[in-house]
TILOLUM-625863 format. One record per residue (C-alpha): x, y, z. Coordinates in steps of 0.1 Angstrom, whole numbers. Layout:
N
{X=X Y=Y Z=Z}
...
//
This chain:
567
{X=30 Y=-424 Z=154}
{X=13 Y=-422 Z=188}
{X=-18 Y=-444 Z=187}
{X=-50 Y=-422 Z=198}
{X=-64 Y=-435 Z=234}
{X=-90 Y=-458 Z=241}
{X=-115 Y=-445 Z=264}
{X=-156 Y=-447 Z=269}
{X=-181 Y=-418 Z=258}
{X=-165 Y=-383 Z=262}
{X=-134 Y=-388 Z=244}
{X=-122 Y=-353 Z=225}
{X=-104 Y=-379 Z=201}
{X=-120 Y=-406 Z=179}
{X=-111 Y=-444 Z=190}
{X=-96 Y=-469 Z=171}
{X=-129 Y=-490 Z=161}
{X=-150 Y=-457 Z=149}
{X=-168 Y=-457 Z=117}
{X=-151 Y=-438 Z=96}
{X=-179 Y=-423 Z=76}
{X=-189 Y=-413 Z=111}
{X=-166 Y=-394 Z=118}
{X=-169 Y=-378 Z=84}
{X=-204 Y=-371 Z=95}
{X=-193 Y=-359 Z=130}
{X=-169 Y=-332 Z=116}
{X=-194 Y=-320 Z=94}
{X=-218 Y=-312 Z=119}
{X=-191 Y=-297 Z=142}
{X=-186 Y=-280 Z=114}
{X=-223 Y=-265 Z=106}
{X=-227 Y=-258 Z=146}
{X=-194 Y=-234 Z=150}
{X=-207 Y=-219 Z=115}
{X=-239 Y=-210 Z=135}
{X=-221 Y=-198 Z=169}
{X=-217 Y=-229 Z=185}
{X=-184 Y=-243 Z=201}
{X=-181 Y=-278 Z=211}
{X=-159 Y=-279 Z=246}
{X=-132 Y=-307 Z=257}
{X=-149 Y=-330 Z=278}
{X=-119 Y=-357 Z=279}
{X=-118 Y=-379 Z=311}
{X=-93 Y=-374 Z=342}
{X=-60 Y=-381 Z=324}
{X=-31 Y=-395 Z=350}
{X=-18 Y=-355 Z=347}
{X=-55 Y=-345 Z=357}
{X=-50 Y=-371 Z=384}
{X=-16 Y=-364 Z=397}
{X=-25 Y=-323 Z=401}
{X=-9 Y=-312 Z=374}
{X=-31 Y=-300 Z=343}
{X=-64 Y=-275 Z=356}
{X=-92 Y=-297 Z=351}
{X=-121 Y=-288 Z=327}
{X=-152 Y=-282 Z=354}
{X=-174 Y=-311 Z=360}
{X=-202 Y=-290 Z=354}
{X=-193 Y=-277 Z=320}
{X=-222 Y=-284 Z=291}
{X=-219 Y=-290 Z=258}
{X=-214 Y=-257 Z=249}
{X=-195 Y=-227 Z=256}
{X=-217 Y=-197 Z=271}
{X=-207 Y=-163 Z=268}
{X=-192 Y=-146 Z=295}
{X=-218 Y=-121 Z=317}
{X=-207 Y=-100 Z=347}
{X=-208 Y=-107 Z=385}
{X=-214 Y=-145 Z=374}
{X=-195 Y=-169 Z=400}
{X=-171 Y=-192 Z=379}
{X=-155 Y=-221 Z=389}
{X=-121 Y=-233 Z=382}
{X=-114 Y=-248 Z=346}
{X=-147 Y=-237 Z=333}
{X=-150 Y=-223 Z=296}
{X=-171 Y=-194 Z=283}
{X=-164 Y=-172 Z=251}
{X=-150 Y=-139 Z=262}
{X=-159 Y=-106 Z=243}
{X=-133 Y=-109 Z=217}
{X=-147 Y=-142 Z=207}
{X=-123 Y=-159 Z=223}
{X=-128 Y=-194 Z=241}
{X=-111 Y=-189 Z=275}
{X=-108 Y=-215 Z=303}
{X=-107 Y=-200 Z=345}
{X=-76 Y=-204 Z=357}
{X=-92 Y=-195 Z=394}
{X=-129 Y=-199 Z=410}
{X=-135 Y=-162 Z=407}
{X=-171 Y=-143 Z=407}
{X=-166 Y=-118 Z=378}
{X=-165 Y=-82 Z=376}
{X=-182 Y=-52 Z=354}
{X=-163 Y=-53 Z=331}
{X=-142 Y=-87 Z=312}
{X=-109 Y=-69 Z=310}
{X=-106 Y=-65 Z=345}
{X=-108 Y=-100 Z=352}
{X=-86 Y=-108 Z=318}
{X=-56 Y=-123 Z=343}
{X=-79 Y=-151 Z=358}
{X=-86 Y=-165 Z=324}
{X=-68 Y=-182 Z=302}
{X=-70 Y=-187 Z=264}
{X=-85 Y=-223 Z=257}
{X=-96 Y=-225 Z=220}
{X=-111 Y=-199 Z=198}
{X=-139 Y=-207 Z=169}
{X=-138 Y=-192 Z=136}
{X=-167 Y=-176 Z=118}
{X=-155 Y=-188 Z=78}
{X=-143 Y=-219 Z=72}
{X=-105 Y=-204 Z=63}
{X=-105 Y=-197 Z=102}
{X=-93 Y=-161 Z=91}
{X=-116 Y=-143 Z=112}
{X=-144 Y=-144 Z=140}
{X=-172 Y=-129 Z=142}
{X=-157 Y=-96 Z=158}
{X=-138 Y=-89 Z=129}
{X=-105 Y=-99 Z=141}
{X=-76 Y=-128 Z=132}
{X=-84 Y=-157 Z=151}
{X=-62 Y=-168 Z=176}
{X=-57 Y=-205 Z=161}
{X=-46 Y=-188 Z=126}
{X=-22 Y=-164 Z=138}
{X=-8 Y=-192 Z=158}
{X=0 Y=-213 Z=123}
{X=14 Y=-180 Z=108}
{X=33 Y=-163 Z=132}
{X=36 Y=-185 Z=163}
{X=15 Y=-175 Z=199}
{X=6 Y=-140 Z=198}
{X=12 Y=-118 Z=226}
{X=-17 Y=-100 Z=235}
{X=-16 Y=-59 Z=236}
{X=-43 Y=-45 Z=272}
{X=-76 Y=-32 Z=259}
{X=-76 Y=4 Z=252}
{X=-78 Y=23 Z=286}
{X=-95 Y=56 Z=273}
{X=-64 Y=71 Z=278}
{X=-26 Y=74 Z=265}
{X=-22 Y=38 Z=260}
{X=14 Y=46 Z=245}
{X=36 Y=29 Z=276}
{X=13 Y=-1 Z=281}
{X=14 Y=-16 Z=240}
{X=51 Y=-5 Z=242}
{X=57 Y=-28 Z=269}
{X=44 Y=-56 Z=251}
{X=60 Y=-50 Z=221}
{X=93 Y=-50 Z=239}
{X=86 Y=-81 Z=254}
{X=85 Y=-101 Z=215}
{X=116 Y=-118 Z=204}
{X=126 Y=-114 Z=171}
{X=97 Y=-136 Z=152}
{X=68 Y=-131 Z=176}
{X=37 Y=-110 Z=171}
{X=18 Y=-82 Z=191}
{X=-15 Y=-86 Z=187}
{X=-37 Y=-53 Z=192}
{X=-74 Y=-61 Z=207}
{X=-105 Y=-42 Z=187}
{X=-110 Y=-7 Z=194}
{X=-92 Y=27 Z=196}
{X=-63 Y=31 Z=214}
{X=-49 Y=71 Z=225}
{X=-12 Y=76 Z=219}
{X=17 Y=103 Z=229}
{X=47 Y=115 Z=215}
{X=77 Y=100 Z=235}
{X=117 Y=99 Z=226}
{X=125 Y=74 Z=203}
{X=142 Y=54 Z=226}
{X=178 Y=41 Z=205}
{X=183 Y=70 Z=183}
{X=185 Y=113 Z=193}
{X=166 Y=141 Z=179}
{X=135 Y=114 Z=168}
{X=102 Y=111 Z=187}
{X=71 Y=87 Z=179}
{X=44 Y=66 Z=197}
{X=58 Y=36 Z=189}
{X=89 Y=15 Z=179}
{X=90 Y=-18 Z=165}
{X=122 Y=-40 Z=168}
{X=137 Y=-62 Z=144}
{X=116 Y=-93 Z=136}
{X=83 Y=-86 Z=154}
{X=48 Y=-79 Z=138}
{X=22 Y=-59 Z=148}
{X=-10 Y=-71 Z=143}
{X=-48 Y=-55 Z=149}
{X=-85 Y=-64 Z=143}
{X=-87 Y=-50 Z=112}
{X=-87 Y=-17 Z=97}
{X=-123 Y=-11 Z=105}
{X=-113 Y=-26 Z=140}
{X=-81 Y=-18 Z=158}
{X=-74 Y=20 Z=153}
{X=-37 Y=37 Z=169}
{X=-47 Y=76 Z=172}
{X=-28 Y=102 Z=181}
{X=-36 Y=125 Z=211}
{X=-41 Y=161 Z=201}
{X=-17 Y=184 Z=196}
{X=15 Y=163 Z=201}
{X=53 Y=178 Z=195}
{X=86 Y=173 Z=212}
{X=95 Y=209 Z=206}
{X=103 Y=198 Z=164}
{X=84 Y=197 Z=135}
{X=82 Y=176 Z=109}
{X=116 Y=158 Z=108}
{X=126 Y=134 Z=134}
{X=86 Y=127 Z=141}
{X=61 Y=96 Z=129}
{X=38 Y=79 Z=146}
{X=56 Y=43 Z=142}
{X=93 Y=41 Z=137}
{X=112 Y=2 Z=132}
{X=137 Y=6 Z=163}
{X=170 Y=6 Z=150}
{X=172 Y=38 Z=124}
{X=208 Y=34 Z=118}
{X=206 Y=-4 Z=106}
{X=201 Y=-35 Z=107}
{X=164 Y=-38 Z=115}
{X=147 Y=-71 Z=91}
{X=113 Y=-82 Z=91}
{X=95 Y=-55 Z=108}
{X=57 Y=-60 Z=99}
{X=25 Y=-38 Z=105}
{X=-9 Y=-53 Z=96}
{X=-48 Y=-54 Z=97}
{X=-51 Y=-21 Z=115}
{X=-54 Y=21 Z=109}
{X=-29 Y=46 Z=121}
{X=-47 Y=81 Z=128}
{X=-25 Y=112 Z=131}
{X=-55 Y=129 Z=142}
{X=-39 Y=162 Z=119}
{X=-71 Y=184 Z=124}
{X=-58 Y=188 Z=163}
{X=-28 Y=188 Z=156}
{X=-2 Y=223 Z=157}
{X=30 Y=204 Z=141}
{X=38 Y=184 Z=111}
{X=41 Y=144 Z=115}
{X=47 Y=113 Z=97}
{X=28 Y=82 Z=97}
{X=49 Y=52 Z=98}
{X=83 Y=51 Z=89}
{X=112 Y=26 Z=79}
{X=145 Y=36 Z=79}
{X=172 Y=15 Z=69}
{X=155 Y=-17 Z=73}
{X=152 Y=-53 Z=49}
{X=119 Y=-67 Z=39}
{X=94 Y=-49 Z=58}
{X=59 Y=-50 Z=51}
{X=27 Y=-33 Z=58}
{X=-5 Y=-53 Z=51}
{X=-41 Y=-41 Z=51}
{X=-30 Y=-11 Z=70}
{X=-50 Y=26 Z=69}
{X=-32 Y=61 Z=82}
{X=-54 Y=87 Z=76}
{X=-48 Y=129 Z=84}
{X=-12 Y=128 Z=91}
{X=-8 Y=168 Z=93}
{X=12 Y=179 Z=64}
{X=10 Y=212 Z=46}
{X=31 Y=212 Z=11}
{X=44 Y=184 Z=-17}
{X=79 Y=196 Z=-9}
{X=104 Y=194 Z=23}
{X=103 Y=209 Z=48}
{X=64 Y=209 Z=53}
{X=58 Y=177 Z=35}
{X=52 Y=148 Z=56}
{X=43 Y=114 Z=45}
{X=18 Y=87 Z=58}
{X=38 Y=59 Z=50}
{X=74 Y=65 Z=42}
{X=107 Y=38 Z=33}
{X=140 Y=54 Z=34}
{X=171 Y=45 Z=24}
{X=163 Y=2 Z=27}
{X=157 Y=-20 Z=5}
{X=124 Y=-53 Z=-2}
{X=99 Y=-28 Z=16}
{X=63 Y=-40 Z=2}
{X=29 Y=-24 Z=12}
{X=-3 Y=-42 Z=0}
{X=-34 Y=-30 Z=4}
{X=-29 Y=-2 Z=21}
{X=-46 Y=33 Z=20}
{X=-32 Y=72 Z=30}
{X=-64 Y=89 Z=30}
{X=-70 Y=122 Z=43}
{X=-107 Y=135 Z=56}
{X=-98 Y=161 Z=81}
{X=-72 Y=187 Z=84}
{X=-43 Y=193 Z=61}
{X=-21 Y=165 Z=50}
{X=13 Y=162 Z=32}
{X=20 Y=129 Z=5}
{X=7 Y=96 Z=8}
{X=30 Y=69 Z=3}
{X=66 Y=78 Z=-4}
{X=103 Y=63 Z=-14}
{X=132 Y=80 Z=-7}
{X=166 Y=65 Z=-15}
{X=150 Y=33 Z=-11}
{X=158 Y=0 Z=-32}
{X=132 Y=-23 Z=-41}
{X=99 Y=-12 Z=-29}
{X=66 Y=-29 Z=-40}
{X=30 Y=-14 Z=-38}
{X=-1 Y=-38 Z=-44}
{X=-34 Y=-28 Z=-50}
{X=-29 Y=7 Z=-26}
{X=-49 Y=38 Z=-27}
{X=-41 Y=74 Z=-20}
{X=-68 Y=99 Z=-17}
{X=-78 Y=129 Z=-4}
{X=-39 Y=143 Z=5}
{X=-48 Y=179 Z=4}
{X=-16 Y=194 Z=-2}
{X=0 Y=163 Z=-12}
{X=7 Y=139 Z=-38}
{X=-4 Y=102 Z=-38}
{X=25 Y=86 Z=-43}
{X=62 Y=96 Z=-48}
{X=98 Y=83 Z=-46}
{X=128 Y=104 Z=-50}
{X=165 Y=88 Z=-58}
{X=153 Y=51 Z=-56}
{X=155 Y=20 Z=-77}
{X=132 Y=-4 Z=-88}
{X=97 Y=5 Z=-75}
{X=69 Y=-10 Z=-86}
{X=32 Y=0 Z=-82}
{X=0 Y=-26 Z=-91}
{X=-32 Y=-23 Z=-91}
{X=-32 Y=12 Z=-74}
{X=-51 Y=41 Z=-75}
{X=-45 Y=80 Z=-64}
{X=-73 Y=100 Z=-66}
{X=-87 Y=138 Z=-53}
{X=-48 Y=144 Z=-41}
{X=-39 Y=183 Z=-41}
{X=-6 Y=178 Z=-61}
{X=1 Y=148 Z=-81}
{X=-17 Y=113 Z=-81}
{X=21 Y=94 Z=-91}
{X=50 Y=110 Z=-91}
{X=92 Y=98 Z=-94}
{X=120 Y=120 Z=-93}
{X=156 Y=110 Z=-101}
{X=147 Y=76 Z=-98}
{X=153 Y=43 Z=-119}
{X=132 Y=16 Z=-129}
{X=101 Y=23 Z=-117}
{X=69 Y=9 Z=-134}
{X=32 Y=17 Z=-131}
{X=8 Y=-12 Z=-144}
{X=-28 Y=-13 Z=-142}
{X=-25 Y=17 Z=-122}
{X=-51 Y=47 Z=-121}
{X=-51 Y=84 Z=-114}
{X=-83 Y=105 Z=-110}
{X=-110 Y=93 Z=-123}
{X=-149 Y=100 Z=-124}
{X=-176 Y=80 Z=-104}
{X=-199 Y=55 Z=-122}
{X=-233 Y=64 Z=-137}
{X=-259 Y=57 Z=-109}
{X=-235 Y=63 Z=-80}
{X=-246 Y=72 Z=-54}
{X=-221 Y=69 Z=-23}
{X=-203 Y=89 Z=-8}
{X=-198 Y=107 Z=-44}
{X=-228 Y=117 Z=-64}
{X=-228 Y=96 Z=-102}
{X=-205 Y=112 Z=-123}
{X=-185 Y=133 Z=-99}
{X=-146 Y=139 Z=-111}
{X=-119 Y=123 Z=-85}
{X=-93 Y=137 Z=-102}
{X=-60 Y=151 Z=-86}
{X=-52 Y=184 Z=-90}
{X=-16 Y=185 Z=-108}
{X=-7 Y=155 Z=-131}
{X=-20 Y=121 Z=-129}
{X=16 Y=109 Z=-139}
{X=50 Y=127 Z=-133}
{X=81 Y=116 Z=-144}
{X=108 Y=138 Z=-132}
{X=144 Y=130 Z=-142}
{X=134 Y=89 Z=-141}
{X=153 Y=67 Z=-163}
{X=135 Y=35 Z=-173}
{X=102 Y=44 Z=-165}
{X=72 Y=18 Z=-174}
{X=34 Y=29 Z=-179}
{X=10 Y=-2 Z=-188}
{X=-23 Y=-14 Z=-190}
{X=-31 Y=25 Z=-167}
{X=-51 Y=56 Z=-168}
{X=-54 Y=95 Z=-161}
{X=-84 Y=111 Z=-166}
{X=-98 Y=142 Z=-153}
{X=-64 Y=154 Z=-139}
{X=-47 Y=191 Z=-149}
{X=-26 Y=168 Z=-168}
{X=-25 Y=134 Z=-177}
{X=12 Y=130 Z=-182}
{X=39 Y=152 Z=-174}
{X=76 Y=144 Z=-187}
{X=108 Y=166 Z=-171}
{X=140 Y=164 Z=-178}
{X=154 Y=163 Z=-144}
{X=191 Y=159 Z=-133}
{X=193 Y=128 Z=-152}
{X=170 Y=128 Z=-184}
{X=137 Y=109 Z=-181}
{X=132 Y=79 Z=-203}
{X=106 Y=55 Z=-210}
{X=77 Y=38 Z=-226}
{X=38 Y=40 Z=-222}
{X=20 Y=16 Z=-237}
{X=-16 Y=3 Z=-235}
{X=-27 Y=29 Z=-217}
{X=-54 Y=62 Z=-219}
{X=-47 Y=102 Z=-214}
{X=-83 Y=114 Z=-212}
{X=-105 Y=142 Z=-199}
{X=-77 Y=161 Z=-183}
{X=-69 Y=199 Z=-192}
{X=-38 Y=189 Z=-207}
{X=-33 Y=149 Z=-226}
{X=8 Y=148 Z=-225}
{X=32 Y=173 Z=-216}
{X=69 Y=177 Z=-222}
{X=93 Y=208 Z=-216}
{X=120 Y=199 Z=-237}
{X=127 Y=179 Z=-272}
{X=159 Y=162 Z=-253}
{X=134 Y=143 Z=-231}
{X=109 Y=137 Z=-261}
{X=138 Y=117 Z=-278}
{X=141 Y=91 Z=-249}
{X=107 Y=83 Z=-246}
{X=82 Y=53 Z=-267}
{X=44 Y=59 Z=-271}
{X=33 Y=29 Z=-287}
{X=-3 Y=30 Z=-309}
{X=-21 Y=14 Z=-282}
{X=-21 Y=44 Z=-262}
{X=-54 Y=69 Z=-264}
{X=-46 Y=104 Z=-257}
{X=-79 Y=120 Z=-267}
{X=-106 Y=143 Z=-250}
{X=-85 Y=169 Z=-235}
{X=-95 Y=204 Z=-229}
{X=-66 Y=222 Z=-235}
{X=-44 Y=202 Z=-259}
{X=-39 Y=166 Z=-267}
{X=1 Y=166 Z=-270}
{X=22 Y=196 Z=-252}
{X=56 Y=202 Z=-271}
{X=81 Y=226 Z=-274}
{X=75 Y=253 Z=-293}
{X=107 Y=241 Z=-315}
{X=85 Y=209 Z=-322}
{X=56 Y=234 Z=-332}
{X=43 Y=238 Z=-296}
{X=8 Y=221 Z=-294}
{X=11 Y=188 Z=-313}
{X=-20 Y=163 Z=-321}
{X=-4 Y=137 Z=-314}
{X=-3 Y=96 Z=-336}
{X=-21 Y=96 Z=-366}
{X=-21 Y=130 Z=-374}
{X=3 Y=151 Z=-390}
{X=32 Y=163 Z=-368}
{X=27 Y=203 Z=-368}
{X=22 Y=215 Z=-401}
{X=49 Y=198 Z=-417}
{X=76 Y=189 Z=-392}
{X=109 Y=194 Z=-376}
{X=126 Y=219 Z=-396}
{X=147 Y=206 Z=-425}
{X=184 Y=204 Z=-408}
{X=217 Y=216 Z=-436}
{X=230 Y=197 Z=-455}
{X=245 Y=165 Z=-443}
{X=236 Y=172 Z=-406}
{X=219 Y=148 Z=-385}
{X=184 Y=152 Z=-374}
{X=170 Y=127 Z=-343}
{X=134 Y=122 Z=-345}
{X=122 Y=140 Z=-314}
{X=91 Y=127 Z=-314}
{X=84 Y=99 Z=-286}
{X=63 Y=77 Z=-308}
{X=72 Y=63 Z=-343}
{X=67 Y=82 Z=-376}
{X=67 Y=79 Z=-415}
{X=91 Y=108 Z=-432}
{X=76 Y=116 Z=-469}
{X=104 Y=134 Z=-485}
{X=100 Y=153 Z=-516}
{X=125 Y=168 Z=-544}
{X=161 Y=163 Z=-550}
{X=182 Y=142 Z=-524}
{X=219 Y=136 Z=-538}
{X=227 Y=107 Z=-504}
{X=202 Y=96 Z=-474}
{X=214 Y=79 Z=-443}
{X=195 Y=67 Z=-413}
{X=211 Y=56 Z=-381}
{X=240 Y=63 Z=-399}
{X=232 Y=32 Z=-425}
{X=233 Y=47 Z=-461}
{X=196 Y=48 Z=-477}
{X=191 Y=42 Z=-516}
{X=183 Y=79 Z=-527}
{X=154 Y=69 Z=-544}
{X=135 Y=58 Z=-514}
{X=110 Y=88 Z=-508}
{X=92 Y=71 Z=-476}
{X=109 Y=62 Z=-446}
{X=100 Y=48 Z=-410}
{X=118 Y=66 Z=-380}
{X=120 Y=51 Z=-340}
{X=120 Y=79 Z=-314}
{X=155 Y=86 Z=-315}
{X=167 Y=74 Z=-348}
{X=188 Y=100 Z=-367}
{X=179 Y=108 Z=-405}
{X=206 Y=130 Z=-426}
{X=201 Y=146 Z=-460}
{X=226 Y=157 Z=-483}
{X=209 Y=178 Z=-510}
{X=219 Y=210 Z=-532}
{X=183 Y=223 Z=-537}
{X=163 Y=224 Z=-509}
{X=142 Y=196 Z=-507}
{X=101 Y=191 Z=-484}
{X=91 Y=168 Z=-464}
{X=62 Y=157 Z=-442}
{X=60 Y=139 Z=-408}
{X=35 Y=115 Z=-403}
{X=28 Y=103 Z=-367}
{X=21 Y=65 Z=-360}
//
């Protein structure tokens, strides 16, 4: 280990015979002054590198603080001020400044930056300091300010300039972007393309805002066409992350369909604290259907903390999975997709939503199709506002989505915990599909929608499990909607099932219960053999406990009752 330097007053380091309880003292007030604004500059003497020529010296005038930086002020070489974005930035030339910071940006260069909470997360401004994304990602390369105009070319440039593990960041404000080419593969277009490995980071999503110009098209439509694409759509793209920052597609001036951002093909890419909002969409269903943030056909894609919302113009789905392996949402929200759903994934495999919410959507809040292994826990669709609300919904005012809160559409293995529809057309909607839906709900709550539970066929009834924890109550319409060979509208656990149950099969032919929740059978009169699950039963047993899906058979010469009880 290097031992520190000795030196007289001035030092930027402690010496060897300082009180160390001083120097507790010392970094606690250094502490308390950055907390209040104030940065503490270098004021080390001449090293022999200072001497020899070759390190910029720090100006002999500099105080003991940092000022901020004002126009047409005459700077000398090495001194320090804190720039706009809260940066602490050293002269590289004796300059007198200009109007405006970013025109002078090349005759300064970064010195230290201060941090407004004691994580060093974030300055004042709002966005990532440049100390912590230099621990997390290594030194950032800085995107231009926003020009005013199509600022599409310049934070492309930058971005191509990133080796694979090296960040972009985007400065605070709103930057204007075109359609272009994508620039590897035919037939797409987009603003941007991200290559394998790099991040791109902005102020925040209250800070750094990527919107597109009006009325953008490369002579297509919808396919082919998103805002931000990862560079290499035919494979082999890892790591490609988007954070802290809000894609606007701008859809009320818009005359085609567009996507937000889009992965194709890639490993493990992430969006993080990341807003699109109005990408112009106009149907839950290809070809008009577009999506704000969309994973195809890649697999370990995980967004957290994102939001699709939609405020102006039309817009298609929210977040979407298609063909994809092993994508994670975390605490997202989906609102306001006019003729969309909040989220949906079609033919992919292990998806997982947490924490997340889909709410005031025109189509459905979640929705799978032909998928497998996709879970829902603690997740919510629609909703109502709390009493005494006030902002920006009035106290008790119904945010619920227009078609189900829950679809499950041909999904095997489906998972709904610990989550809730209310004030949806329906709260849960079960379809067979191409490959028979199956599943469990448990723990959660159908309430307050027109319909509670909905299934079309007694084939998809037998594969799912409604456990008693489950409340499916304050419906307009109907609590339970079965098949009318189930006796049609059903009331559901703890009542009886129709008036007395599934019809009585013949003699010695197998009947599965069809109900997707457990039940007791009460069977009355003359049984001469019983068998469930194909176990023989002793023939005076007159009560018995069925599974969804276990198969009871009767052989009887007189015709015997029975009653269903729900559990």
């Amino acid at each position: 280990m290097k031992a520190p330097e000795q030196g007289g007053p001035g030092l930027s380091g402690p010496t060897m015979d300082e009180d160390p309880a001083l120097l507790r003292r010392k970094s606690v007030l250094m502490g308390l002054a950055a907390s209040m604004g104030f940065v503490f500059a270098s004021a080390a003497r001449p090293s022999v590198a200072i001497a020899g020529g070759t390190v910029k010296p720090i100006a002999a005038t500099h105080g003991l603080y940092a000022p901020k930086w004002t126009p047409s002020t005459v700077y000398v070489l090495g001194q320090q001020v804190i720039s706009p974005t809260n940066d602490v930035v050293s002269a590289n030339t004796a300059h007198t400044s200009s109007a405006a910071y970013a025109t002078d940006r090349a005759k300064w260069m970064l010195s230290i930056t201060f941090a407004s909470k004691a994580t060093e997360t974030a300055v004042t401004s709002g966005r990532l300091s440049e100390r912590s994304l230099a621990a997390s990602y290594g030194r950032p390369a800085n995107a231009p300010e926003p020009s005013g105009g199509d600022d599409r070319a310049a934070i492309q440039a930058v971005i191509d300039t990133v080796p694979a593990g090296g960040t972009v960041l985007l400065q605070h404000g709103l930057y204007l972007l075109s359609l272009a080419p994508h620039p590897v593969t035919a037939g797409y277009s987009c603003a941007l393309t991200l290559p394998s490995g790099v991040r791109l980071v902005g102020a925040g999503k209250a800070g750094t805002t990527l919107r597109l110009l009006a009325n953008q098209h490369i002579g297509i439509d919808t396919q082919g066409v998103s805002i931000i694409y990862n560079r290499t759509l035919t494979g082999g793209d890892e790591d490609v992350e988007i954070h802290d920052l809000t894609v606007d597609g701008n859809g009320a001036n818009q005359t085609k369909l567009h996507n937000g951002i889009t992965f194709i093909r890639t490993r493990c890419a992430k969006c993080t604290r990341v807003r699109v909002m109005n990408v112009k969409g106009t149907a839950n269903f290809p070809p008009n259907e577009t999506f704000h943030f969309d994973t195809q056909l890649g697999i370990d894609t995980t967004f957290t903390d994102c939001e699709a919302v939609g405020s102006a113009g039309t817009q298609g789905s929210g977040f979407s999975a298609n063909s994809a392996t092993s994508v994670h949402y975390a605490g997202c929200t989906a609102r306001g997709m006019s003729s969309g759903m909040g989220f949906t994934n079609w033919q992919s495999q292990s998806v997982t939503h947490s924490g997340c919410r889909a709410w005031l959507n025109g189509s459905n809040g979640f929705n799978t199709e032909e998928s497998c292994d996709v879970s829902y826990s603690a997740c919510h669709a629609g909703g109502v506002t709390a009493v005494g609300s006030d902002y920006p919904y009035a106290a008790g005012a119904s945010l619920g989505n227009t078609g189900p809160g829950f679809c499950i559409n041909g999904t095997r293995n489906a998972l709904i915990s610990s989550s809730s529809s209310r004030r949806n057309g329906t709260g849960l909607t079960l379809v067979e599909g191409a490959n028979g839906a199956s599943g469990r709900v448990t723990a959660s709550a159908f309430t307050e929608n027109n319909l509670g539970v909905s299934a079309a066929t007694a084939a998809t009834l037998q594969r799912w499990f409604f456990d008693p924890t489950n409340a499916v109550s304050g419906n307009t319409t109907a609590q339970w909607d079965f098949p009318a060979s189930l006796g049609g509208w059903q009331s559901g656990p703890g009542n009886i099932v129709g008036d007395v149950g599934p019809t009585l099969p013949p003699s010695g032919v197998a009947l599965a219960n069809p109900y997707p929740w457990r039940v007791s059978v009460y069977i009355v009169g003359g049984v001469t053999r019983l068998r469930v699950n194909e176990a023989d039963i002793d023939i005076g047993t007159r009560h018995l406990v069925l599974d969804p899906g276990m198969t009871i058979k009767l052989w009887y010469s007189t015709v015997p009752g029975w009653l269903w009880l729900a559990l």
